[in-house]
LOLO-35426 format. One record per residue (C-alpha): residue number from 1; x, z, y. Coordinates in nm, 3 decimals, always signed. Example, Ala and Ser with C-alpha at 12.3 -4.5 7.8 and 13.67 -1.06 7.14 Angstrom:
BEGIN
[1,[+1.230,+0.780,-0.450]]
[2,[+1.367,+0.714,-0.106]]
***
This chain:
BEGIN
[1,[-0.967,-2.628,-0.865]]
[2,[-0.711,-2.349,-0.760]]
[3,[-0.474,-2.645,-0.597]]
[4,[-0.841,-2.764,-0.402]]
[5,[-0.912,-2.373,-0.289]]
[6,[-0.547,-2.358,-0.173]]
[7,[-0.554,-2.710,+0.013]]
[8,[-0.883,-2.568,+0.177]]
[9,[-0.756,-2.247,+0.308]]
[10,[-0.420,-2.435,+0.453]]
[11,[-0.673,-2.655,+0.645]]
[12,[-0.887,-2.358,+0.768]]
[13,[-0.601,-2.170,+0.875]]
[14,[-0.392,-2.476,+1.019]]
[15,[-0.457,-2.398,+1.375]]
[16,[-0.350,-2.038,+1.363]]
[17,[-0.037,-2.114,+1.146]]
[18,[+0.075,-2.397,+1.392]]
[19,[+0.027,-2.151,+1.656]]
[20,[+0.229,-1.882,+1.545]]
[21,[+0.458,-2.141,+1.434]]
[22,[+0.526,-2.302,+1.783]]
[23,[+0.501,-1.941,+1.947]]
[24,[+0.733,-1.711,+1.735]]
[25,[+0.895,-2.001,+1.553]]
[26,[+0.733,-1.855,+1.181]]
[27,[+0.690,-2.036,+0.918]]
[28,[+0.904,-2.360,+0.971]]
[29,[+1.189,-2.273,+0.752]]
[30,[+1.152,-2.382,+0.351]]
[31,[+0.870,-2.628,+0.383]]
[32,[+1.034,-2.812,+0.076]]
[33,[+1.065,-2.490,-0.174]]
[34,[+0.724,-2.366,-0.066]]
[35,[+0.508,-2.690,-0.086]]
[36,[+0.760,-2.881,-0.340]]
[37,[+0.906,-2.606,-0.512]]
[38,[+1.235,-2.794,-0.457]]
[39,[+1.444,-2.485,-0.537]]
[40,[+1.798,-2.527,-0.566]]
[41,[+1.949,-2.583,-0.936]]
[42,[+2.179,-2.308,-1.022]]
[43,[+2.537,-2.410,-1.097]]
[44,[+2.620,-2.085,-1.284]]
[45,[+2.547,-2.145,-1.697]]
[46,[+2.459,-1.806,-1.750]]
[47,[+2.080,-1.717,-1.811]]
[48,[+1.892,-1.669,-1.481]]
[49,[+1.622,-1.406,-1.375]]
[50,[+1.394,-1.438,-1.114]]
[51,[+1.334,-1.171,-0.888]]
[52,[+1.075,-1.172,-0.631]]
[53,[+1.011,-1.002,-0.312]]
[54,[+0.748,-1.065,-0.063]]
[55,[+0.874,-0.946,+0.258]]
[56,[+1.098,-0.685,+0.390]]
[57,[+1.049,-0.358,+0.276]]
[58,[+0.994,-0.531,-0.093]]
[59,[+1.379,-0.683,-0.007]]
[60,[+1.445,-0.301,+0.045]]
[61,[+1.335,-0.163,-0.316]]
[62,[+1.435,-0.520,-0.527]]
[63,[+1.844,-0.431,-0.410]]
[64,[+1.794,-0.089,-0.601]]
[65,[+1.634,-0.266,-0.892]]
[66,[+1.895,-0.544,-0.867]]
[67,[+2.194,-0.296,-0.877]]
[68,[+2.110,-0.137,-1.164]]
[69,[+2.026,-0.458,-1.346]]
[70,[+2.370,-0.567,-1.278]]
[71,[+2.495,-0.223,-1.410]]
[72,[+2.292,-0.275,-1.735]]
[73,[+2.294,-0.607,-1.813]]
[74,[+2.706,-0.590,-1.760]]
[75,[+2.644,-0.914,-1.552]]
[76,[+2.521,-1.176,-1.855]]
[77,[+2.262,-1.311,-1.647]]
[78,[+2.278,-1.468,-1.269]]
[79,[+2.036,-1.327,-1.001]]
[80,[+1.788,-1.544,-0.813]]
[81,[+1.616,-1.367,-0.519]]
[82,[+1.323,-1.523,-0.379]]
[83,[+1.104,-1.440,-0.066]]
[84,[+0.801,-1.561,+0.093]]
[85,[+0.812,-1.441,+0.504]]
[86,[+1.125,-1.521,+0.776]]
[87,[+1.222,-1.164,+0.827]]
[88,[+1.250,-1.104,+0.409]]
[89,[+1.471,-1.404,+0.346]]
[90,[+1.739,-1.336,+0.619]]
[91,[+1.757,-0.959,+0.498]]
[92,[+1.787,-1.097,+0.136]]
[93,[+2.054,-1.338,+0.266]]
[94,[+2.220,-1.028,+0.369]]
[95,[+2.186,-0.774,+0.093]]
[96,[+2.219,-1.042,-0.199]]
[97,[+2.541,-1.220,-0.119]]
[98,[+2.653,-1.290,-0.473]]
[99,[+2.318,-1.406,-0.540]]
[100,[+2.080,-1.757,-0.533]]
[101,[+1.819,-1.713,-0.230]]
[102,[+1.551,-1.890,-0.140]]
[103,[+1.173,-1.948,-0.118]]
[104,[+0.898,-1.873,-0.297]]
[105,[+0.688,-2.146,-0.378]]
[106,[+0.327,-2.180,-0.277]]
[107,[+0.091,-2.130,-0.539]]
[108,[+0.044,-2.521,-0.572]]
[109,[+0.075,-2.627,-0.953]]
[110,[+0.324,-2.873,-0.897]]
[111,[+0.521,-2.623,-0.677]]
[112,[+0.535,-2.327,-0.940]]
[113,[+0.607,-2.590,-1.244]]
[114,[+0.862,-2.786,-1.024]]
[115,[+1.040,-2.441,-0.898]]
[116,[+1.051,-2.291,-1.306]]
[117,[+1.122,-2.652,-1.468]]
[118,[+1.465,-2.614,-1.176]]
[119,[+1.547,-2.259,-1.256]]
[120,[+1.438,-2.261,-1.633]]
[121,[+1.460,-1.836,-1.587]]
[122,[+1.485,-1.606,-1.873]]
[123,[+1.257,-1.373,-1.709]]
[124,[+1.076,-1.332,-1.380]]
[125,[+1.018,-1.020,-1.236]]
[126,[+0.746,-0.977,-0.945]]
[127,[+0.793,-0.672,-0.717]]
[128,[+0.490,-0.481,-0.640]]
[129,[+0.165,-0.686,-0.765]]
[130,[+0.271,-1.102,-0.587]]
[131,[+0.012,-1.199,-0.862]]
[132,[-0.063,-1.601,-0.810]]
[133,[-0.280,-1.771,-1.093]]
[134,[-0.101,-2.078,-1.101]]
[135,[+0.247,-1.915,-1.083]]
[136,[+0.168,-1.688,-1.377]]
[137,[-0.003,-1.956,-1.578]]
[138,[+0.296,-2.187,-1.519]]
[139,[+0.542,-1.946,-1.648]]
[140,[+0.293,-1.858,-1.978]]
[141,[+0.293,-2.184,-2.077]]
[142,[+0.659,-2.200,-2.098]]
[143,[+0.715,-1.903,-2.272]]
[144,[+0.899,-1.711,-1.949]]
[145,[+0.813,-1.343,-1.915]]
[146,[+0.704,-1.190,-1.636]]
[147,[+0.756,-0.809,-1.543]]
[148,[+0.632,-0.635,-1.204]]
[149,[+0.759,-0.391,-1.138]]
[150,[+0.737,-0.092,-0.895]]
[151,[+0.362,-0.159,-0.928]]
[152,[+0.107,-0.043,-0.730]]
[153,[-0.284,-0.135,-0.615]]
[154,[-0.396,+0.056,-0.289]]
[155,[-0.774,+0.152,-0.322]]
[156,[-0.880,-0.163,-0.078]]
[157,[-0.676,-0.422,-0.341]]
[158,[-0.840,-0.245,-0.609]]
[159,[-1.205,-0.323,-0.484]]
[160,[-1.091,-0.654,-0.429]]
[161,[-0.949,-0.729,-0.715]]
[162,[-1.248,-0.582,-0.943]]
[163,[-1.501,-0.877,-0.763]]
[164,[-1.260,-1.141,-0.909]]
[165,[-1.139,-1.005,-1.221]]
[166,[-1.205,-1.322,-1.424]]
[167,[-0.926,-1.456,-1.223]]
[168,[-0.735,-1.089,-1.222]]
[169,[-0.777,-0.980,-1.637]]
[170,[-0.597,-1.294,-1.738]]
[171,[-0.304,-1.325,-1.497]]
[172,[-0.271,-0.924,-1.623]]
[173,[-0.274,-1.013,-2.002]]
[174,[-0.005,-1.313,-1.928]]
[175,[+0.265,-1.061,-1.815]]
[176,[+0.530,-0.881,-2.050]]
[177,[+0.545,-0.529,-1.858]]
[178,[+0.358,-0.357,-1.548]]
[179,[+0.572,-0.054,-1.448]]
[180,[+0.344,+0.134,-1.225]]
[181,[+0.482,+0.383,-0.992]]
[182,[+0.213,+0.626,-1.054]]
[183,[-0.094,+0.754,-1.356]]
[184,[-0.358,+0.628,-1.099]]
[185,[-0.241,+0.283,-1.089]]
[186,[-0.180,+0.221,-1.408]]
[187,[-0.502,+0.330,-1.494]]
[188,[-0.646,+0.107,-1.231]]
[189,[-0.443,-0.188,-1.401]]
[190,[-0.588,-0.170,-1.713]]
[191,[-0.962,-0.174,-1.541]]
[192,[-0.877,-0.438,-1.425]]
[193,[-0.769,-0.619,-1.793]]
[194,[-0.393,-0.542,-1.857]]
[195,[-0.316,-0.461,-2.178]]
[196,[-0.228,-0.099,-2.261]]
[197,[+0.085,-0.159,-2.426]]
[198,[+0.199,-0.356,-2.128]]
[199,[+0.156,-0.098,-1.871]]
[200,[+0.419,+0.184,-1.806]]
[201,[+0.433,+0.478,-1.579]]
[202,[+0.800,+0.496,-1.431]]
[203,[+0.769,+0.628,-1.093]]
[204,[+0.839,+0.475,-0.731]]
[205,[+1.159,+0.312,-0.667]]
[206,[+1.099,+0.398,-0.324]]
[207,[+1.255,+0.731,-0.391]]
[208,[+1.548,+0.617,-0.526]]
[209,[+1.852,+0.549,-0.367]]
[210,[+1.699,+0.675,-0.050]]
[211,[+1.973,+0.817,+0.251]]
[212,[+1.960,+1.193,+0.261]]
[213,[+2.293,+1.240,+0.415]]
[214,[+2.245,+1.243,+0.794]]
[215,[+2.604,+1.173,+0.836]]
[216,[+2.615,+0.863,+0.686]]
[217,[+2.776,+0.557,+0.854]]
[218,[+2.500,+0.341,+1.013]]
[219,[+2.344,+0.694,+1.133]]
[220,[+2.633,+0.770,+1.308]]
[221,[+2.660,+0.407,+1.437]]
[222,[+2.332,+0.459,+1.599]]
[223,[+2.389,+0.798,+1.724]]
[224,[+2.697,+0.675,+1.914]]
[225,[+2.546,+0.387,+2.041]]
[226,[+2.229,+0.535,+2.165]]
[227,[+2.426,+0.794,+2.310]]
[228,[+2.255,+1.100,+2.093]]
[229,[+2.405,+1.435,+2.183]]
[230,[+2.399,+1.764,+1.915]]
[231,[+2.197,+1.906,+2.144]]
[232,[+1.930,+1.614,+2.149]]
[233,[+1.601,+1.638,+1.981]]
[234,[+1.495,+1.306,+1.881]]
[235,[+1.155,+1.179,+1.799]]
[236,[+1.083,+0.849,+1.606]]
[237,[+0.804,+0.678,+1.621]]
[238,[+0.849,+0.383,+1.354]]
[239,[+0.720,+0.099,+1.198]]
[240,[+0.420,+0.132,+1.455]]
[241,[+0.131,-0.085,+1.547]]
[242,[-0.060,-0.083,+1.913]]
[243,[-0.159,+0.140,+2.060]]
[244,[+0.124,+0.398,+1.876]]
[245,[+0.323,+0.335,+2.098]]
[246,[+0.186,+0.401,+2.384]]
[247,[+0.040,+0.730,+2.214]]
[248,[+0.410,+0.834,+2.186]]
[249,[+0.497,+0.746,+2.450]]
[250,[+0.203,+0.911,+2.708]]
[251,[+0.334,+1.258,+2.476]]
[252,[+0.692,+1.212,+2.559]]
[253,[+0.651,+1.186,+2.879]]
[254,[+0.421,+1.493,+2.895]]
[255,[+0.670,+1.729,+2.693]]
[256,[+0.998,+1.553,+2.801]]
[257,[+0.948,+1.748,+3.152]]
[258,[+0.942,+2.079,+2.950]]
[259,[+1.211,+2.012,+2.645]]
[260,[+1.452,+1.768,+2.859]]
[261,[+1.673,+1.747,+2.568]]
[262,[+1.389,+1.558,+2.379]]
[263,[+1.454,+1.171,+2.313]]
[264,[+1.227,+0.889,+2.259]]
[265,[+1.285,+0.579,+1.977]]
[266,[+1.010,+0.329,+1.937]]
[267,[+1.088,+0.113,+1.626]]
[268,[+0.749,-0.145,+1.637]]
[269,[+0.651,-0.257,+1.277]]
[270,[+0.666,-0.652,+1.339]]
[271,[+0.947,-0.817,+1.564]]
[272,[+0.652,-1.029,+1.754]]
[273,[+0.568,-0.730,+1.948]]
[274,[+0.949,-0.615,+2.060]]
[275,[+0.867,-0.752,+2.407]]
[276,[+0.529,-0.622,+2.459]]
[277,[+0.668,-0.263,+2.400]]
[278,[+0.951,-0.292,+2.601]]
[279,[+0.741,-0.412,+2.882]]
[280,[+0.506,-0.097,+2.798]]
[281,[+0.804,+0.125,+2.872]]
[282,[+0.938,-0.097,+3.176]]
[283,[+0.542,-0.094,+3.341]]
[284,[+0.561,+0.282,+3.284]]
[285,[+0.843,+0.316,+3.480]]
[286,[+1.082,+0.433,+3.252]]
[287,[+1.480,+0.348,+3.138]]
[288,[+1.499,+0.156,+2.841]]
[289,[+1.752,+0.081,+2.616]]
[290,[+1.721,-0.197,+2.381]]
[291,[+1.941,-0.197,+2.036]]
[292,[+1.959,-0.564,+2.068]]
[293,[+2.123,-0.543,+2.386]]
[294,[+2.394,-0.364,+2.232]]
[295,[+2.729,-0.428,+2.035]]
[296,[+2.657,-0.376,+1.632]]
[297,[+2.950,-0.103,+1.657]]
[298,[+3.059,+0.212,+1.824]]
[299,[+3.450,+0.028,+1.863]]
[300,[+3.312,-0.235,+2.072]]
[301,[+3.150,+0.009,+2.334]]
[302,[+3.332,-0.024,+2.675]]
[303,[+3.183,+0.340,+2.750]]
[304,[+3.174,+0.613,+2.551]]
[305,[+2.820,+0.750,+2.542]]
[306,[+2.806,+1.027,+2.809]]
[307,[+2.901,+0.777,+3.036]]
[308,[+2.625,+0.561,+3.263]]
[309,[+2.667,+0.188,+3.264]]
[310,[+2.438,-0.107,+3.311]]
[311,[+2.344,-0.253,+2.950]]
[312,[+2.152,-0.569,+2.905]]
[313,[+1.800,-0.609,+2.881]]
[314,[+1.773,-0.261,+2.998]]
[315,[+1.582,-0.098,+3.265]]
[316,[+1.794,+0.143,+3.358]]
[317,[+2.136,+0.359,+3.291]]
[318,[+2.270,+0.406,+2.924]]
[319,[+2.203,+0.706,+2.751]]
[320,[+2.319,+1.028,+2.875]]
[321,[+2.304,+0.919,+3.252]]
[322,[+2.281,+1.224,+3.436]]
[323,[+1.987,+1.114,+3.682]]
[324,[+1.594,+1.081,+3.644]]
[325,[+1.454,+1.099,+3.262]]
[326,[+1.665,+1.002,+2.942]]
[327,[+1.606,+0.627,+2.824]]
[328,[+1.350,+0.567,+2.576]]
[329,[+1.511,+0.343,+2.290]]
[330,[+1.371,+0.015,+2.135]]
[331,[+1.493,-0.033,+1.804]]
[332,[+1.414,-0.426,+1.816]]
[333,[+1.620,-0.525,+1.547]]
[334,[+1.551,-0.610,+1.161]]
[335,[+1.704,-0.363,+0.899]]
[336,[+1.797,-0.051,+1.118]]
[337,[+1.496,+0.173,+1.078]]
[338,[+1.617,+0.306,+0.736]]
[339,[+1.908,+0.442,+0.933]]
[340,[+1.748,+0.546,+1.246]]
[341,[+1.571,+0.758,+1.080]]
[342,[+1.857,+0.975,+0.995]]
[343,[+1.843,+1.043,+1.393]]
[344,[+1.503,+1.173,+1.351]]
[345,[+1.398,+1.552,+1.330]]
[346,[+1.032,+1.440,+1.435]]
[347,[+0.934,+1.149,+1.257]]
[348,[+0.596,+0.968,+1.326]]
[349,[+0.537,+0.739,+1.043]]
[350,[+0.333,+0.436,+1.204]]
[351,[+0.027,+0.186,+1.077]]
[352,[-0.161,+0.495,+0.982]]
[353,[-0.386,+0.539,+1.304]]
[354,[-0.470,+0.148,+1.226]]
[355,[-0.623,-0.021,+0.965]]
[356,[-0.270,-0.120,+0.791]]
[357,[-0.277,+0.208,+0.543]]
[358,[+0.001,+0.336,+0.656]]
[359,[+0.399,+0.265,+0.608]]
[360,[+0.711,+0.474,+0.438]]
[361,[+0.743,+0.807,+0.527]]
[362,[+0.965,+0.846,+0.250]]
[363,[+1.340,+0.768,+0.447]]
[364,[+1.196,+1.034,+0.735]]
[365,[+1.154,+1.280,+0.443]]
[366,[+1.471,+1.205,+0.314]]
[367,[+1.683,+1.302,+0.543]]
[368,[+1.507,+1.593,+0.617]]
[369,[+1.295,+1.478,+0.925]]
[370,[+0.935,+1.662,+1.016]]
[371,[+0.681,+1.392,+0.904]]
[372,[+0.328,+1.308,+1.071]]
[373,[+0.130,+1.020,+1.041]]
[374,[-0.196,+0.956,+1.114]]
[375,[-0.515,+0.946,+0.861]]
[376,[-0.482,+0.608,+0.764]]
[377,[-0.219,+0.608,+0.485]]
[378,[-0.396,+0.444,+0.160]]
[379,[-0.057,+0.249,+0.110]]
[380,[+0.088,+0.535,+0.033]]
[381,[-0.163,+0.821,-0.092]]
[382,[+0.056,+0.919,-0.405]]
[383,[+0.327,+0.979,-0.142]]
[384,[+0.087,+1.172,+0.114]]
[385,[-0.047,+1.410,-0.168]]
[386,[+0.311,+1.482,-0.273]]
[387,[+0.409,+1.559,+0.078]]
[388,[+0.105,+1.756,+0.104]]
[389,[+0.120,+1.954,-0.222]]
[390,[+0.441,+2.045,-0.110]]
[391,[+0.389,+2.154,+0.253]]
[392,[+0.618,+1.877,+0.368]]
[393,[+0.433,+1.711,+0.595]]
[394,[+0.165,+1.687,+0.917]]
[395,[-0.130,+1.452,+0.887]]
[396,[-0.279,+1.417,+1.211]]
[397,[-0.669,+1.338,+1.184]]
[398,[-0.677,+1.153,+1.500]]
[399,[-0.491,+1.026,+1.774]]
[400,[-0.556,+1.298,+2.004]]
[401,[-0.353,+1.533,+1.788]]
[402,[-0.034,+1.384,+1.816]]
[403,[+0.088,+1.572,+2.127]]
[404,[-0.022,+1.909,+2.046]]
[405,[+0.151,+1.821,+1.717]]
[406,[+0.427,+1.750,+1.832]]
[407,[+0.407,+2.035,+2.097]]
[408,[+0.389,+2.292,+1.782]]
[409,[+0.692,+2.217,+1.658]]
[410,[+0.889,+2.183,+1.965]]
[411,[+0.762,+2.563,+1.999]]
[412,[+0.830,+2.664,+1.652]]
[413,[+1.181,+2.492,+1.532]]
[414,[+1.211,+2.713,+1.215]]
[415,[+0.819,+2.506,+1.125]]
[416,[+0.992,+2.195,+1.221]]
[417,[+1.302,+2.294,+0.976]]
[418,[+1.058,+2.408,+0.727]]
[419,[+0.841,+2.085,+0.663]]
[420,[+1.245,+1.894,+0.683]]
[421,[+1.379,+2.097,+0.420]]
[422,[+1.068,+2.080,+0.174]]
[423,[+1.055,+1.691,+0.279]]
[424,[+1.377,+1.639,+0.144]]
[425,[+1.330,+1.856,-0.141]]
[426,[+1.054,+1.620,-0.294]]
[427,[+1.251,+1.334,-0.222]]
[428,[+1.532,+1.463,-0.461]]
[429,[+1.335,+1.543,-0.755]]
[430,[+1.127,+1.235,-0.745]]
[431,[+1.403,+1.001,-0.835]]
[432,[+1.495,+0.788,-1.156]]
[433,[+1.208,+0.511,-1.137]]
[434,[+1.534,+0.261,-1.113]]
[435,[+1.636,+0.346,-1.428]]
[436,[+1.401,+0.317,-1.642]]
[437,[+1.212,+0.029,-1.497]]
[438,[+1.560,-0.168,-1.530]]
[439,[+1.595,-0.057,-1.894]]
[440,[+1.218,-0.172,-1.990]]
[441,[+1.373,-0.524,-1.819]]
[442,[+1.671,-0.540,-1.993]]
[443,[+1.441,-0.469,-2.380]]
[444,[+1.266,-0.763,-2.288]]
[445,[+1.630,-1.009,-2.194]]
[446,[+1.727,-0.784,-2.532]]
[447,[+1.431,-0.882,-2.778]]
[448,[+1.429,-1.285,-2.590]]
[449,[+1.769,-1.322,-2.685]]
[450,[+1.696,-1.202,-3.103]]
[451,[+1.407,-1.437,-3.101]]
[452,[+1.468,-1.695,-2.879]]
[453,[+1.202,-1.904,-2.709]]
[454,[+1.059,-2.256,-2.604]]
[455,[+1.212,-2.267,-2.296]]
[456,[+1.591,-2.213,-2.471]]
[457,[+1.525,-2.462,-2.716]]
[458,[+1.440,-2.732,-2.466]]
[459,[+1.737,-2.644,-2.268]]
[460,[+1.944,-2.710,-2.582]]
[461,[+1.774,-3.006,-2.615]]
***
């Protein structure tokens, strides 16, 4: 029935796929792992464990988790790392070197039973909640565990979920562990028909391993590149959706005339939309600098970054030209944000003036940056009230308020400091979900290995 529902939807949605396929070139690469769950065989011996992230910023959190699973497990086991979009796989490709990578399969039952009969994995562990019914009954039937981990539900999910939970409560009851990041979700779990012995509270994994050092490296990369003086006050406005842009953009160019010394970096959420808001700044008239345009490194620079040179796919001068307004910067690569924020002592947090929920304002805060976002943040509303209990952050109720906003604290720098330093101070006692989501993991390789299982004895056999 599931494989019929799933056959349906690929039909219904064929034209738009193909589409996006032939226009941004998504969704072309690992046709054979996603429909035939042709995953490749690992040549290692050792036990393998599936881990699985959807997209990006799940790639983000899983090389935390991953880290300290090598630390623990003293390497006995090999890593598999799959993904589902484009953009996750060719950051996983980067950040799990040592490891297998590939594709997720589509919940097809002879996908999922192809893909585990391949990798015949000790354990599979699901960042977030990637619950598929197929998938999860696959791996119940032959006696693999699966853990998520870093577990959350977002009020929207949790409405959803509640219509179908005769399809929810038993893909719930099939897993080994749910490590929830917060009280509220696990609570919401169990509603929903996981067993309470299943489901632990260990905190967000978000907040570990998190830059706060705005000296670090990549930061410093940027900051050369971009040609960021100590002087500079830089705004962020990242992971943003339309029309954020252009909202932070319209109150740059209103206070830029007043605090010159302000700069402008628009990081848009998805990489589709890199050209549409470099065109908004280029139709407003404005320099533009474009961190694709540029070398990866500070060594290859033919200019140091007070100097005014001609970069490609730029409007106009590098930064620190002398004449007309400062650039605004496009961060239009993959991977950079986390350390572009480091740049950042005014840090709009974008998808929150949208219907997305909201993204992570948790690097921002790490490094000690004055966070706003918009009212729209049910992605992340343990986060917000955190922020908030703390006096760490700005929510903005509307879209209006951004420039007086940002005004304030232009006018009140020991505010702006204030909210940074109490930012940063949440961030640091918040941390440890790593740990102890890796050593729940590493019970369940512990107790697999004492009793063995069906799926060891018909690899013996």
């Amino acid at each position: 029935m599931l494989n019929a529902v799933y056959a349906g939807l690929l039909a219904l949605l064929g034209p738009i796929l193909i589409w996006r396929a032939v226009r941004h070139g998504r969704y072309r690469r690992g046709l054979r792992q996603k429909f035939a769950g042709a995953l490749p065989i690992p040549a290692d011996h050792r036990p393998a464990v599936w881990f699985h992230a959807v997209s990006v910023g799940e790639v983000i959190q899983l090389r935390k988790i991953v880290a300290e699973f090598r630390t623990q497990a003293a390497d006995q086991y090999q890593i598999i790392v799959t993904t589902s979009t484009d953009t996750g796989f060719d950051l996983a490709r980067q950040h799990f070197p040592e490891s297998t990578v590939t594709w997720f399969p589509l919940d097809f039952s002879w996908a999922v039973s192809r893909a585990l009969h391949r990798l015949q994995p000790a354990l599979v562990v699901l960042m977030e909640l990637e619950l598929w019914p197929n998938f999860i009954s696959a791996c119940s039937r032959q006696s693999i565990p699966v853990a998520v981990v870093n577990g959350r539900i977002s009020d929207r999910s949790f409405r959803g979920y509640s219509r179908i939970r005769r399809i929810t409560a038993p893909m719930l009851r099939r897993t080994r562990l749910i490590a929830a990041q917060t009280p509220q979700y696990a609570e919401r779990l169990i509603a929903l028909g996981a067993p309470h012995s299943q489901v632990h509270v260990t905190g967000s994994v978000k907040f570990d391993g998190v830059v706060t050092d705005r000296r670090h490296p990549a930061t410093q990369v940027l900051r050369e590149l971009f040609g960021i003086r100590d002087t500079d006050i830089v705004f962020i406005a990242g992971s943003t959706q339309s029309p954020e842009e252009e909202l932070a953009l319209c109150a740059w160019q209103r206070l830029q005339r007043r605090w010159p010394a302000l700069r402008l970096i628009l990081v848009p959420r998805h990489r589709e939309r890199f050209e549409e808001v470099a065109h908004l700044v280029q139709d407003a008239g404005l320099p533009l600098i474009r961190r694709s345009m540029l070398p990866p490194g500070p060594s290859d620079r033919q200019n140091s970054p007070g100097e005014s040179r001609e970069t490609p796919g730029s409007a106009a001068p590098a930064a620190g030209a002398t004449s007309g307004p400062e650039p605004v910067i496009l961060l239009d690569t993959i991977g950079e944000l986390g350390a572009c924020w480091g740049l950042a002592e005014i840090a709009f947090v974008g998808g929150s003036f949208g219907s997305r929920g909201g993204q992570n304002m948790i690097e921002p805060a790490a490094y000690g940056a004055a966070v706003l976002f918009g009212p729209h943040t049910s992605n992340f509303r343990d986060v917000v009230a955190t922020l908030q209990d703390a006096a760490a952050c700005l929510p903005l109720a509307q879209p209006e308020d951004l420039l007086p906003a940002l005004e304030h604290l232009l006018t009140d720098p020991g505010r702006r400091q204030t909210l940074g330093r109490n930012a940063q101070q949440i961030v640091l006692t918040q941390q440890g979900a790593t740990s102890r989501t890796v050593s729940l993991l590493t019970n369940i390789l512990d107790h697999r290995n004492s009793t063995g299982s069906s799926s060891d004895r018909f690899r013996i056999l």
